[in-house]
N, CA, C and O of each residue as an XYZ file, in Angstrom:
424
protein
N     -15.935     47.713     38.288
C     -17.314     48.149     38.177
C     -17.442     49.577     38.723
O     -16.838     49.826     39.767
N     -18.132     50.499     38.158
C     -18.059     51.997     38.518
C     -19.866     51.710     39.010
O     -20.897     51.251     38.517
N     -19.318     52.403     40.452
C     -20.538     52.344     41.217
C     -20.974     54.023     41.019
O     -20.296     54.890     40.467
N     -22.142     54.149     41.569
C     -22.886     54.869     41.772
C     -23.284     55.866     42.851
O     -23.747     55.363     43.875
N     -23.172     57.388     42.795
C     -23.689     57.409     44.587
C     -24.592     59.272     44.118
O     -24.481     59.971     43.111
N     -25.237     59.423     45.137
C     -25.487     61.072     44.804
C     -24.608     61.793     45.425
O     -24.186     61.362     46.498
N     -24.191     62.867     44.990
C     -23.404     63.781     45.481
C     -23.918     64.996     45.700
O     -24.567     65.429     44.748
N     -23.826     65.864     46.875
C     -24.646     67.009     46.815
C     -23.683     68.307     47.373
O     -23.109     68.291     48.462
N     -23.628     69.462     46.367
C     -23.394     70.079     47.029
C     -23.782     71.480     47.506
O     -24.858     71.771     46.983
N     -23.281     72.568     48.379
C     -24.248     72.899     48.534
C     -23.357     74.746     49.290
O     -22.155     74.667     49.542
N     -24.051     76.109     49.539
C     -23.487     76.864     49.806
C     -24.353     78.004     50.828
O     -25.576     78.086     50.717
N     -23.849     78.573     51.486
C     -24.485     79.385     52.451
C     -23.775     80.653     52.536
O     -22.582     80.361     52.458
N     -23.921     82.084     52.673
C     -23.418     83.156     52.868
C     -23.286     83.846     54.541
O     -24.213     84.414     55.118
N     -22.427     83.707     54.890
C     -22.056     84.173     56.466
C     -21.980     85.706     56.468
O     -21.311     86.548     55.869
N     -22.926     85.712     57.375
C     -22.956     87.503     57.911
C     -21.842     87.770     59.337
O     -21.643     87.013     60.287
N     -21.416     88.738     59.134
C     -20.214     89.324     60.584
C     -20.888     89.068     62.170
O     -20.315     88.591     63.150
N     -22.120     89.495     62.066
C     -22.657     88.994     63.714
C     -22.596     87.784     63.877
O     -22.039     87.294     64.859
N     -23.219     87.007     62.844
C     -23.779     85.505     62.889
C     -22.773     84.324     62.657
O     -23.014     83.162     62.983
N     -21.260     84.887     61.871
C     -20.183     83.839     61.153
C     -20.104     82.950     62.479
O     -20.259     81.757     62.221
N     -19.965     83.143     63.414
C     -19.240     81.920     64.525
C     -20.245     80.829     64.580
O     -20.076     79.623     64.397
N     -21.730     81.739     64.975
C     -22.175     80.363     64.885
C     -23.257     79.602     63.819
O     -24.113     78.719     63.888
N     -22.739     80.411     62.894
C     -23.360     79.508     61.245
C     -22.172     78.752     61.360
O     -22.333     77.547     61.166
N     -20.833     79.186     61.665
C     -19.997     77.767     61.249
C     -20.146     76.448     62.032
O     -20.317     75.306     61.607
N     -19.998     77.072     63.716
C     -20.563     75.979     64.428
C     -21.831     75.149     64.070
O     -21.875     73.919     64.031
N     -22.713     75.890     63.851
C     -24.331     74.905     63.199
C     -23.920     74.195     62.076
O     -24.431     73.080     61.975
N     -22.839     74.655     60.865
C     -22.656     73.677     59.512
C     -21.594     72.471     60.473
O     -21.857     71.280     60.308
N     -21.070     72.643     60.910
C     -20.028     71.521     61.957
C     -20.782     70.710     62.298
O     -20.772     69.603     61.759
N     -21.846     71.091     63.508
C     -22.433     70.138     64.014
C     -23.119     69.259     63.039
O     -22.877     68.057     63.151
N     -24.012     69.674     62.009
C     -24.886     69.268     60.913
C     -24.127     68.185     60.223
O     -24.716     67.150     59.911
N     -22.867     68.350     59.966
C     -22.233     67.595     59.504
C     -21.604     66.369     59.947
O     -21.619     65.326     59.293
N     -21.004     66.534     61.168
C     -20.850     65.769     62.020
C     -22.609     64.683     62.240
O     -22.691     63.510     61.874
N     -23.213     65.088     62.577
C     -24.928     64.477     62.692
C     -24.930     63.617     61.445
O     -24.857     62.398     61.287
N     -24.987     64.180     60.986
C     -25.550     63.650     59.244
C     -24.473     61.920     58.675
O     -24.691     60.789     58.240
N     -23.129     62.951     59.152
C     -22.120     61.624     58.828
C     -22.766     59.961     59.848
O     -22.315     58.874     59.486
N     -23.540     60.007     60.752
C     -23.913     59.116     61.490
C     -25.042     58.755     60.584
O     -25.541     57.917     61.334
N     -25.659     58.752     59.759
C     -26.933     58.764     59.303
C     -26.576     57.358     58.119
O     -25.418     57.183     57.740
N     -27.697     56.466     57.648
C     -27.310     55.298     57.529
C     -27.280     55.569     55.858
O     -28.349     55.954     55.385
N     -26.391     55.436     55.130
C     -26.140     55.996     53.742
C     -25.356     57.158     53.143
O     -25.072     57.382     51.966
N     -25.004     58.023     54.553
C     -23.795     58.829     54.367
C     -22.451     58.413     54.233
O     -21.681     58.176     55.164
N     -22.172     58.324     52.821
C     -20.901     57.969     52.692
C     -19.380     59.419     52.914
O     -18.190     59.225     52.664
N     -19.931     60.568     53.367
C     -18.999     61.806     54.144
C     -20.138     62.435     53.800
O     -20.963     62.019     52.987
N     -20.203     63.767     54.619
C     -20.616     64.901     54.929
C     -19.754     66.006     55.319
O     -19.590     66.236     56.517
N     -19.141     66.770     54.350
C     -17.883     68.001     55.207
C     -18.242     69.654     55.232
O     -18.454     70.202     54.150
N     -18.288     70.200     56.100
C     -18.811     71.734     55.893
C     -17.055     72.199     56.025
O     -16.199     71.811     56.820
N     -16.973     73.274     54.779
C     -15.823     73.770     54.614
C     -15.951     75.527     54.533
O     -16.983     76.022     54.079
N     -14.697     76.485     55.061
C     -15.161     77.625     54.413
C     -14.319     77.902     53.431
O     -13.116     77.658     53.340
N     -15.160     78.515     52.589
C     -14.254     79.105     50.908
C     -13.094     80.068     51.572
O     -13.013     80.963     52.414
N     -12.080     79.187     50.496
C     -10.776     79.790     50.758
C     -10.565     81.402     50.185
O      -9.845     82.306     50.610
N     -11.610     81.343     48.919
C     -11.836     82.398     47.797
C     -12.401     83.218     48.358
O     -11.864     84.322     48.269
N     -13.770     83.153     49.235
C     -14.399     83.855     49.649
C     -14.899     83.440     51.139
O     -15.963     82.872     51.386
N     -14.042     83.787     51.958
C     -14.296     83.448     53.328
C     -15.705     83.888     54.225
O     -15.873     83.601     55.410
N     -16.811     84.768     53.237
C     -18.013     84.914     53.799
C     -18.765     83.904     53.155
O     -19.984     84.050     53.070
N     -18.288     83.035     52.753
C     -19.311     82.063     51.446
C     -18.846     80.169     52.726
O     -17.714     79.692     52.810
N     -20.224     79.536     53.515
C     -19.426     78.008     53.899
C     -19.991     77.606     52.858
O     -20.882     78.028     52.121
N     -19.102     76.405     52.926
C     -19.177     74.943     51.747
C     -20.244     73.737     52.300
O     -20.627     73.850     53.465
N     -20.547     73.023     51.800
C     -20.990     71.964     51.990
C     -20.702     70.669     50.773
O     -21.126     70.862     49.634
N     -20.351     70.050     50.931
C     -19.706     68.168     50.200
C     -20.442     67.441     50.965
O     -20.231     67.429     52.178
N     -21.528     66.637     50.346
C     -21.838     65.347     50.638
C     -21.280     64.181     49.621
O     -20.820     64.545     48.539
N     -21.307     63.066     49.887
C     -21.545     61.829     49.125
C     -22.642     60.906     50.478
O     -22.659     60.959     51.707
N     -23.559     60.005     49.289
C     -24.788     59.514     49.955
C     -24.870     58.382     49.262
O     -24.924     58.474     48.036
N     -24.895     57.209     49.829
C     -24.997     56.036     48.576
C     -25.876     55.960     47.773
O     -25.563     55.636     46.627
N     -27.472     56.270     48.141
C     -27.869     56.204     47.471
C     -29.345     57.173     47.338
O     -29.440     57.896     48.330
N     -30.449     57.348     46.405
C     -31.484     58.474     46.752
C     -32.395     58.442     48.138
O     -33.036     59.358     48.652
N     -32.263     57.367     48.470
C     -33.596     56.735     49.686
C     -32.572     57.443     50.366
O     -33.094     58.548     50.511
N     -31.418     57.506     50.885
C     -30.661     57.787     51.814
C     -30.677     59.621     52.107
O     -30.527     60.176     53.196
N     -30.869     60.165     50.983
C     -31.094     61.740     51.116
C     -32.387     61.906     51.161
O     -32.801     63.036     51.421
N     -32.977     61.233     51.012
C     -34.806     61.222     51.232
C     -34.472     61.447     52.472
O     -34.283     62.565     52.950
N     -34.362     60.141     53.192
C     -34.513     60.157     55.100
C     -33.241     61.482     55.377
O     -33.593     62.432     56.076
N     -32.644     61.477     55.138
C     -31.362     62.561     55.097
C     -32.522     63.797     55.725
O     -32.504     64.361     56.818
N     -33.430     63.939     54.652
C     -33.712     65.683     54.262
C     -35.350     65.139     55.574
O     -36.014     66.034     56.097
N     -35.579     64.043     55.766
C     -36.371     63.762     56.800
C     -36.485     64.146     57.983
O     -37.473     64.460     58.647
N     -34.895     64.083     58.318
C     -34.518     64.246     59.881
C     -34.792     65.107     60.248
O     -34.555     66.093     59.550
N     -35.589     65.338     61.809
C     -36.603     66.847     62.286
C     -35.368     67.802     62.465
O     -35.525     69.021     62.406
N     -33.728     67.045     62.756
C     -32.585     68.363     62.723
C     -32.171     68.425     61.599
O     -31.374     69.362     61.561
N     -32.284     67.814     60.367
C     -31.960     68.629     59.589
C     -32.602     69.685     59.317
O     -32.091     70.804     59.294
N     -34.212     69.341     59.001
C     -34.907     70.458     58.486
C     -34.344     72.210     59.654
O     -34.281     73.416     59.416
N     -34.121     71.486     60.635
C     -34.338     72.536     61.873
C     -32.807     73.571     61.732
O     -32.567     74.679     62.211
N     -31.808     72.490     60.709
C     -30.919     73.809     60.185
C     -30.905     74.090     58.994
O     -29.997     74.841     58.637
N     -31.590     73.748     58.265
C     -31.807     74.838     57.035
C     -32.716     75.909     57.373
O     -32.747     76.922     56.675
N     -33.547     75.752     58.506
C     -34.447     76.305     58.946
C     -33.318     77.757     59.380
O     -33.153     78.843     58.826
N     -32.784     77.214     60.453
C     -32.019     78.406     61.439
C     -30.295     78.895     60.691
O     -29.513     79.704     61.189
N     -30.095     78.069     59.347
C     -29.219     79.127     58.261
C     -29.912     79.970     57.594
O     -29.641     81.171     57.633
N     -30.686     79.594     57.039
C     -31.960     80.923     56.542
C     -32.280     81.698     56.954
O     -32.489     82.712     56.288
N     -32.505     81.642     58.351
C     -32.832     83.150     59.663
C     -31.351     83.545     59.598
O     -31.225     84.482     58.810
N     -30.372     83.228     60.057
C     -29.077     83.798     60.087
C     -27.891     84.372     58.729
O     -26.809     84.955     58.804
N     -28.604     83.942     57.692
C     -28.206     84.104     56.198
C     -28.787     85.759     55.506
O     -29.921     86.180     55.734
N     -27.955     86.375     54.819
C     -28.774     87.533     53.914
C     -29.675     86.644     53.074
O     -30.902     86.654     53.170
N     -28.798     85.674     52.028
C     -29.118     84.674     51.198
C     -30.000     83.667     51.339
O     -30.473     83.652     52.475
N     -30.518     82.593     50.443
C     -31.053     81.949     50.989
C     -30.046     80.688     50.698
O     -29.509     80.769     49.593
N     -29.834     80.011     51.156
C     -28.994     78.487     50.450
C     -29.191     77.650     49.641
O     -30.209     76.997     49.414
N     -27.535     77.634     48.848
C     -27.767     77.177     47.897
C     -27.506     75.733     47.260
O     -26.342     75.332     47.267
N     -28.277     75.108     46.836
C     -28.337     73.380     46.932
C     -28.455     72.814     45.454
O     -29.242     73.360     44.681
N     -27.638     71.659     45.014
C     -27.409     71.118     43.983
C     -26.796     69.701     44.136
O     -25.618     69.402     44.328
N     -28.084     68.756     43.980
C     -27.804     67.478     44.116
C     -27.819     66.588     42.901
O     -28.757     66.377     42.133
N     -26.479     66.062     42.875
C     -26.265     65.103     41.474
C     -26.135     63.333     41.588
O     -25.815     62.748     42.623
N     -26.484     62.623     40.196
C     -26.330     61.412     40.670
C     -24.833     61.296     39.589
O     -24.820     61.712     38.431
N     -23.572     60.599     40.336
C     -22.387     60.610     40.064
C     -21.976     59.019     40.320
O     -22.422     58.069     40.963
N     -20.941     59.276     39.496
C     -19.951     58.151     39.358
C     -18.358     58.433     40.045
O     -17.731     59.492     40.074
N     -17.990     57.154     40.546
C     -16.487     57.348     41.066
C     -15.891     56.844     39.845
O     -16.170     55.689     39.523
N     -15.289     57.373     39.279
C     -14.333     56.910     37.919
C     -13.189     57.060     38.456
O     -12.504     57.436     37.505
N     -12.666     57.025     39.165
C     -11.432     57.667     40.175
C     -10.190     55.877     39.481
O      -9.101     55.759     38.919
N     -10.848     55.285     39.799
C      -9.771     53.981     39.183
C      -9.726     53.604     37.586
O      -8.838     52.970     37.016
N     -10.837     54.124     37.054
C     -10.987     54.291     35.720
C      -9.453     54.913     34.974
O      -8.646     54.382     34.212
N      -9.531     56.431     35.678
C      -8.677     57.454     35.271
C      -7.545     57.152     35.600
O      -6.617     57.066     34.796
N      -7.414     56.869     37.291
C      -5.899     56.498     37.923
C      -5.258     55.241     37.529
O      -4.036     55.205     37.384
N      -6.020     54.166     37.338
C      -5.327     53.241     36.925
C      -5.494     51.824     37.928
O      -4.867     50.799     37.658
């Protein structure tokens, strides 16, 4: 049976004063979030391509779960304080996906 989950992902632009601790704030965020009841991972990564560009990978089981997700007074409070520390503003793209992963593999 091919289940279901949202996947979101997502990107931020790091400035030279601010890189240490935009990465530390996407760490912590992530770390937080992975505790949250419907986070199936949360990983902040930096682009290998472009090392002023962090990553963001979620998987979430399901929509109620990124509802309360985007609820939490710390989340809002770091999109809030990447936006002050960003040229950019961040960039977000949430999908509803399938694991076909045993489909394909076998």
């Amino acid at each position: 049976m091919i289940k279901s989950m949202i996947l979101i992902t997502g990107h931020i632009i790091l400035t030279p004063e601010h890189r240490e601790r935009m990465i530390a704030l996407g760490a912590e965020h992530s770390a937080r979030s992975r505790s949250e009841p419907g986070c199936l991972a949360h990983n902040c990564h930096v682009d290998v391509e472009n090392p002023d560009r962090l990553v963001f990978v979620e998987e979430w089981a399901d929509i109620e779960a990124v509802r309360a997700h985007f609820a939490v007074p710390a989340s809002r409070a770091f999109v809030a304080d990447m936006r002050a520390l960003s040229p950019q503003p961040p960039v977000i793209r949430i999908y509803e996906a399938q694991d076909i992963t045993a489909t394909l593999m076998g």
